[in-house]
N, C-alpha and C positions, 0 to 999 in steps of 0.2 A: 936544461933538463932537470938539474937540482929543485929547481924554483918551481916545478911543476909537480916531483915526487912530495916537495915540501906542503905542497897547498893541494894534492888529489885532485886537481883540473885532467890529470889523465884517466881518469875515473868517470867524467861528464856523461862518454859516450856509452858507457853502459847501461845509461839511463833507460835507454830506445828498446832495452830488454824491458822495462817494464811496459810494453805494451802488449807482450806476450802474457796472458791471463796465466796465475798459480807463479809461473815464475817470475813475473813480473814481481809477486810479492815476494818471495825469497832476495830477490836483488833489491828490490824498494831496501829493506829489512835490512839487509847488508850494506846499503849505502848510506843509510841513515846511522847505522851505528859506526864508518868510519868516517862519516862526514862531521859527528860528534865528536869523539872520543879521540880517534887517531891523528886526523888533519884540520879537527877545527874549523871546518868547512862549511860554511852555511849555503853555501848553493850549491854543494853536494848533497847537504843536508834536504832541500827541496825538492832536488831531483828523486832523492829516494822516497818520499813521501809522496810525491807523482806515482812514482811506481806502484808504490804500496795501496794508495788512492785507488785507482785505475783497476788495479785485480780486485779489491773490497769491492769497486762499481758495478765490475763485470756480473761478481758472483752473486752482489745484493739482485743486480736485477733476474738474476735468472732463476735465484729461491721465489722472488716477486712472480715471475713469471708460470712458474712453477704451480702456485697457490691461486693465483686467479684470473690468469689468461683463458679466455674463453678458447680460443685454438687448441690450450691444452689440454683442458678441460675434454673436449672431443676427440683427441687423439686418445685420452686415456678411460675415455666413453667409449670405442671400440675394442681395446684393450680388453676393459671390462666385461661387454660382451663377449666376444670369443673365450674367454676363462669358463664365464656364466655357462654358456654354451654346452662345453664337458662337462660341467659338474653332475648333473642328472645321470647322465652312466656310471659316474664314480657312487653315487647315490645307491642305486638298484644294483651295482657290484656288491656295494656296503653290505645289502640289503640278502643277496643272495650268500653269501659269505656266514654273517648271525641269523640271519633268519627273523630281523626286522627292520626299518629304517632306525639311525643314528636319532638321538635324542638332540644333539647339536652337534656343530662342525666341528668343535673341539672332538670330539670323541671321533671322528672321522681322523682327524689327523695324528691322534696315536695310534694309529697302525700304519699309515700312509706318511711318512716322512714329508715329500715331495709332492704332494696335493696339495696346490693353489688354490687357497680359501680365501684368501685376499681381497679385497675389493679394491684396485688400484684407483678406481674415483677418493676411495677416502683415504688411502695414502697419501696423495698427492696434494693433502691439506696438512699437513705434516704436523697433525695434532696429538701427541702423544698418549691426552686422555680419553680419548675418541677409538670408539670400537670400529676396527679395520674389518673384518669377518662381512661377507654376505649375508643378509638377512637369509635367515633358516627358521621355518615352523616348522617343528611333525606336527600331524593334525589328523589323529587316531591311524588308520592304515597308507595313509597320505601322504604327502608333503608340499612344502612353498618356497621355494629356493628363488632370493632377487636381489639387483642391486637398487640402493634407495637413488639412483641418477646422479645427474652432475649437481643439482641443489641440494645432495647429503641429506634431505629429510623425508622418509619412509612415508608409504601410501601417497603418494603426487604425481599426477601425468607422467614425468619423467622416469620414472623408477622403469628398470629394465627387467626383461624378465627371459629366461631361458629359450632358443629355439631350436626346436629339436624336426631333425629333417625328417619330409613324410616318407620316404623309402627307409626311416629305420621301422628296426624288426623288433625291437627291445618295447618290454609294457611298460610304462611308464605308470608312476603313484603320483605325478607330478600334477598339481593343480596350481594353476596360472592363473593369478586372482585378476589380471586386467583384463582377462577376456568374458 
C-alpha cells in the first residue's frame, strides 16, 4: 500500500471522472498538478490531461455547434420568431403611452427593463461587435420591425418578419416590407 501512496496509482481510477464534461476538467487539472508536483507521476500526469482534453472537446464542439449548426440555427429561427412575434404590441403600447412610436429599440428599453429586443439568430454567432437588436425603422407615422434570418444579412429571402394573428383587435403602424 506504501508503494502505491508513493507513486498515486491509487489516483488512476479517478480518471473515469474525466469523462463527465466541466468536471472532468476540474479533476483533469487536479491530476495533472499531482501527478507533477506531488508524486512525480507521469501516467497520472496523462490520465489528467485526458480528462482536462475531453471537457475542452466536449465544450469546443458545442460553442462549434453553437455558431454554425444548421439544426441550431433553426431552433433559434423559431426562438426568433415568437419574440418577433410580441414585439408590435409592445410597439403600439410604446406608442399609446408617448403618443408616438419609439425612434429605436433602445429607447423602448429604458422604460421596459424586461423587453426582449434581442435577436437570438445573431446571438448565437457570438460576435461581440455585432449588433444583437431587431432591425427597427420608424418610417414617419409607421414602422418596420425584422429579423435579418439565419444568414445575419438584412433585406434577403430569409429575414423574418412579425405575425400578428387576424382575430387581434389592436391597429397596427406595422409595415411588413416582404409582403
Amino acid at each position: 500500500m506504501k508503494t502505491q501512496l508513493k507513486s498515486g496509482r491509487h489516483l488512476y481510477g479517478r480518471g473515469w471522472l474525466g469523462l463527465i464534461p466541466l468536471v472532468g476538467g476540474f479533476v483533469g487539472c487536479g491530476l495533472i498538478v499531482l501527478g507533477v508536483f506531488k508524486y512525480k507521476d507521469r501516467k497520472l500526469t496523462l490520465i489528467g490531461f485526458a480528462a482536462l482534453s475531453f471537457t475542452m472537446l466536449v465544450y469546443g464542439y458545442l460553442v462549434y455547434d453553437l455558431k454554425y449548426s444548421t439544426s441550431t440555427a433553426i431552433a433559434y429561427e423559431k426562438m426568433s420568431q415568437e419574440t418577433l412575434n410580441g414585439l408590435p404590441k409592445q410597439i403600439e403600447l410604446y406608442k399609446m403611452q408617448y403618443g408616438k412610436y419609439p425612434d429605436s429599440l433602445e429607447q423602448m428599453s429604458e422604460n421596459e427593463r424586461f423587453l426582449m429586443l434581442v435577436d437570438p439568430l445573431l446571438v448565437r454567432k457570438m460576435d461581440r461587435n455585432a449588433k444583437t437588436l431587431y432591425m427597427y425603422k420608424k418610417i414617419g407615422e409607421k414602422y418596420t420591425i425584422y429579423s435579418v434570418g439565419i444568414d445575419g444579412a438584412p433585406n434577403t429571402s430569409d429575414d423574418l418578419y412579425p405575425k400578428i394573428s387576424s382575430n387581434d383587435k389592436l391597429s397596427y403602424g406595422l409595415i411588413n416590407v416582404n409582403k
